[in-house]
C-alpha positions in Angstrom: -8.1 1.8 26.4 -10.2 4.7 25.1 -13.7 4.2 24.2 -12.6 6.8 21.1 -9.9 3.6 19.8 -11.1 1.2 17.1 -13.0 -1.6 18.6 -14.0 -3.5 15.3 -10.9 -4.1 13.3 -10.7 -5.3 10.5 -6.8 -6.3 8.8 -5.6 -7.0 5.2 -2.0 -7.9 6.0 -1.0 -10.8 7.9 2.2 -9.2 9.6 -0.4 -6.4 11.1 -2.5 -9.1 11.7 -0.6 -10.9 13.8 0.3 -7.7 15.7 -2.9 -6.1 16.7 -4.4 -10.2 17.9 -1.0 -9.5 19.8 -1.8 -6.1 21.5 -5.3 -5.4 21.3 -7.0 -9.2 22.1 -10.5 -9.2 21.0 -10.4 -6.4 18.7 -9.6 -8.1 15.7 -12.8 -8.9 13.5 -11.6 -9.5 10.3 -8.9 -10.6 8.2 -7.4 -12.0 5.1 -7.0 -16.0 4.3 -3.3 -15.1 4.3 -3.5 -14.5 8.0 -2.1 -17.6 9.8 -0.5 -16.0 12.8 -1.8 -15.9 15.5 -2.2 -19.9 14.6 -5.5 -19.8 16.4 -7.1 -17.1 15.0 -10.8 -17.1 14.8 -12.2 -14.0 12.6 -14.0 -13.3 9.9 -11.9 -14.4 6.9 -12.0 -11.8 3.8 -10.3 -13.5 0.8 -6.8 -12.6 0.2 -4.4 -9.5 0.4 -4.6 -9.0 -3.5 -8.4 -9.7 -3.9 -10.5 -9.0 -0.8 -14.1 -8.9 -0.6 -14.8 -5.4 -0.4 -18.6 -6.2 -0.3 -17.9 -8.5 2.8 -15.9 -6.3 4.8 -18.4 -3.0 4.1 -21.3 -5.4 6.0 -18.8 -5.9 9.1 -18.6 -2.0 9.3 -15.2 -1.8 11.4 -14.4 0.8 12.8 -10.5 0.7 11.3 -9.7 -1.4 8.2 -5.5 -1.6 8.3 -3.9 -2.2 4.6 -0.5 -1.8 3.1 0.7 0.2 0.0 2.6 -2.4 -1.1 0.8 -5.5 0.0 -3.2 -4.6 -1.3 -4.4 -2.8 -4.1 -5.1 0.7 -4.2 -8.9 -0.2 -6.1 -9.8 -2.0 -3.2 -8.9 0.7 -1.1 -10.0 3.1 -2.6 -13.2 1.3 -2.5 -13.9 1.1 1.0 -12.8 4.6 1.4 -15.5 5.4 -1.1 -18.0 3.3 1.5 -17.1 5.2 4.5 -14.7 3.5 6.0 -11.6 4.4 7.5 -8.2 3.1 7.1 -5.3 3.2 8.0 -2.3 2.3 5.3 1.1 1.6 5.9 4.4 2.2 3.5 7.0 -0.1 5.3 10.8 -0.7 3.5 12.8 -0.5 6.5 13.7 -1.9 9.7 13.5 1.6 11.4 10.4 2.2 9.1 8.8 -0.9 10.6 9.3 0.1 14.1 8.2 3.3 13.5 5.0 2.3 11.5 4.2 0.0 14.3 4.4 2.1 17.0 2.4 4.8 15.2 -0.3 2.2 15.0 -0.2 1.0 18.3 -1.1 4.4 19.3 -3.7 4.7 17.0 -5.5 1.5 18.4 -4.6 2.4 21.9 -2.8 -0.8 22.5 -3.2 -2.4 25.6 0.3 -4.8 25.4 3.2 -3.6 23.4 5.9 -5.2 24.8 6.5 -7.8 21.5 7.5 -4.2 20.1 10.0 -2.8 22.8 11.2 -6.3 22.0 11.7 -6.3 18.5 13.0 -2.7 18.7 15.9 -4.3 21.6 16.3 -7.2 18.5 17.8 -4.8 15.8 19.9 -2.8 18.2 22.3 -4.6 18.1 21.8 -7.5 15.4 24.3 -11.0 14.4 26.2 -9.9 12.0 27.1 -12.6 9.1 30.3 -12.8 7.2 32.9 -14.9 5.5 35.6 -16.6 7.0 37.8 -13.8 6.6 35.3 -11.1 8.1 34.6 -10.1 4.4 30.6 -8.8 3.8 28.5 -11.7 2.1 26.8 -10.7 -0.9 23.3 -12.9 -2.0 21.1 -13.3 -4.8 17.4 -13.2 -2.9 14.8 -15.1 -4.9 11.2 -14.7 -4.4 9.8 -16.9 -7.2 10.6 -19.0 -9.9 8.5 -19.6 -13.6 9.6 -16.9 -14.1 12.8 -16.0 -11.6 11.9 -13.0 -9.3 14.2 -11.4 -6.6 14.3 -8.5 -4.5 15.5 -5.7 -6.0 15.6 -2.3 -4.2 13.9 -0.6 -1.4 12.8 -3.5 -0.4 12.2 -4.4 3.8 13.6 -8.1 3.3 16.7 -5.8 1.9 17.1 -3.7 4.5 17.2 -7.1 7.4 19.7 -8.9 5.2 21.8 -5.8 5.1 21.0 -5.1 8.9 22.8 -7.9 9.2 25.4 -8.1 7.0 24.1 -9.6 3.9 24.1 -7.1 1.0 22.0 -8.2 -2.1 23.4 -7.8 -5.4 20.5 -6.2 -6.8 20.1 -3.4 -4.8 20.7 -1.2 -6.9 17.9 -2.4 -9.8 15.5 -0.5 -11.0 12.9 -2.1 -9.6 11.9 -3.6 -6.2 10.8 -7.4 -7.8 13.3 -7.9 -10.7 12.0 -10.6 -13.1 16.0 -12.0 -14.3 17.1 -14.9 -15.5 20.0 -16.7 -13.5 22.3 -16.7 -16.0 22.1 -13.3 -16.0 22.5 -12.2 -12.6 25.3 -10.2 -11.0 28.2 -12.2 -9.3 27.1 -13.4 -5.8 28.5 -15.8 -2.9 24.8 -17.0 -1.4 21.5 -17.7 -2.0 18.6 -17.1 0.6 15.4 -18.9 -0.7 12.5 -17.8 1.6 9.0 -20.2 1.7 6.7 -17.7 0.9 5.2 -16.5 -1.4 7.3 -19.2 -3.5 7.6 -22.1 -1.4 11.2 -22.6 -2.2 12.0 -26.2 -0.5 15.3 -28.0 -0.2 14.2 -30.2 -3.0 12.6 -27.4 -4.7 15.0 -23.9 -5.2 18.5 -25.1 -3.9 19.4 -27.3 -7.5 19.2 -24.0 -9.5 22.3 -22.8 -7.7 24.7 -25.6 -8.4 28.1 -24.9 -6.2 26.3 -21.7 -3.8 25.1 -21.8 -0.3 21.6 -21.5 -0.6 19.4 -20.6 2.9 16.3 -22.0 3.4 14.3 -19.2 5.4 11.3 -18.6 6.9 9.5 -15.8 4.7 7.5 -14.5 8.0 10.9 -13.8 9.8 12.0 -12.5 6.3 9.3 -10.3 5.6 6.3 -9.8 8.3 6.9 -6.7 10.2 5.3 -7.1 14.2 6.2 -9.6 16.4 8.5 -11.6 13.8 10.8 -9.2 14.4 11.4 -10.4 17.6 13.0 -13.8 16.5 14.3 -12.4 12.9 17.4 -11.5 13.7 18.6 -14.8 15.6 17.0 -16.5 13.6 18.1 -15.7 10.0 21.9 -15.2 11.2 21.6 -19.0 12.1 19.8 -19.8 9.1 22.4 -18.4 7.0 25.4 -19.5 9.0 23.9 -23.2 8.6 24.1 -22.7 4.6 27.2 -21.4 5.2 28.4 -24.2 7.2 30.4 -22.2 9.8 29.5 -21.5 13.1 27.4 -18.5 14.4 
């Protein structure tokens, strides 16, 4: 490690969260309430992803403050800019994207351990791939929310790893990437994936609004969170999926 890398870091997204406590131990001084991986985690906590405490994190001066386009808002941002800080903001709606994004900040923080990366990258190589019986392509309805219904729509990261593995959302092609729709008036589809966050879609909660569809109960982290997730994502989703399916993987 260079004395010129970010020693005092401070993180407002729990996937990059998780990733620098993975490759640069020690570093990490801040980050948001949302940021339960790794699960023993001791930093500075911020407030969340949406509403952080500018005024707390300007007293920590870090050296490197780490956001998202998508995930924090640009006020905030444009707020700690304003103090002198510098960040460093990711766009992520890919799985290439991700990896990209990732390793570009690795080398930005001179990591000292990237090998959860190399990983993930060997991960999507060569994914699972889900289909029907009949080697047909699956095509799923993904809620994010419900009072009111919200799904993913396009451009969209969570998109791009059910696609990756063979899982083609209906609403791809929406105009936006969170479409508010009711149920009745979706699009034709054969599945339903149901992640826990940020709705916490349950088996008792989610599944009953889908009478007669497979519905898969997934983990939102290995849906969403770009680092060391991605390691476990593809596995793990395929299985997920082929378990609401009820056919073997």
């Amino acid at each position: 490690m260079t004395m010129s890398a970010p020693q005092r870091i401070a993180s407002l997204v729990p996937s990059l969260t998780e990733a620098v406590a993975a490759s640069a131990p020690g570093r990490l001084i801040a980050a948001t309430d949302w940021c339960t991986h790794p699960v023993d985690l001791e930093v500075t906590r911020i407030g969340g992803t949406k509403n952080p405490d500018v005024a707390a994190i300007m007293a920590l001066q870090p050296d490197l403050v780490i956001a998202n386009a998508e995930e924090n808002r640009e006020p905030d941002l444009a707020a700690l800019r304003a103090a002198g800080l510098q960040l460093h903001v990711t766009d992520i709606r890919t799985v290439a994207g991700a990896l990209a994004s990732l390793r570009r900040l690795m080398a930005l923080i001179d990591a000292e351990d990237t090998d959860w990366l190399d990983r993930a990258d060997a991960a999507w190589t060569n994914p699972p791939q889900v289909t029907t019986p009949s080697g047909g392509q699956l095509h799923a309805v993904i809620s994010i929310w419900r009072r009111p219904w919200m799904h993913l729509g396009s451009d969209t990261y969570a998109g791009d790893v059910l696609a990756r593995l063979g899982v083609a959302n209906v609403l791809a092609q929406s105009s936006e990437r969170y479409p508010k729709i009711a149920l009745d008036e979706l699009p034709h589809y054969d599945l339903v994936v149901l992640p826990d966050e940020p709705y916490v879609f349950t088996a008792d909660d989610g599944p009953e609004a889908f009478p007669g569809t497979p519905a898969a109960l997934v983990s939102g982290r290995l849906l969403t969170w770009y680092g060391p997730a991605m390691v476990e994502a593809p596995v793990e989703l395929a299985a997920a999926v082929n378990a609401a399916l009820a056919w073997p993987s």
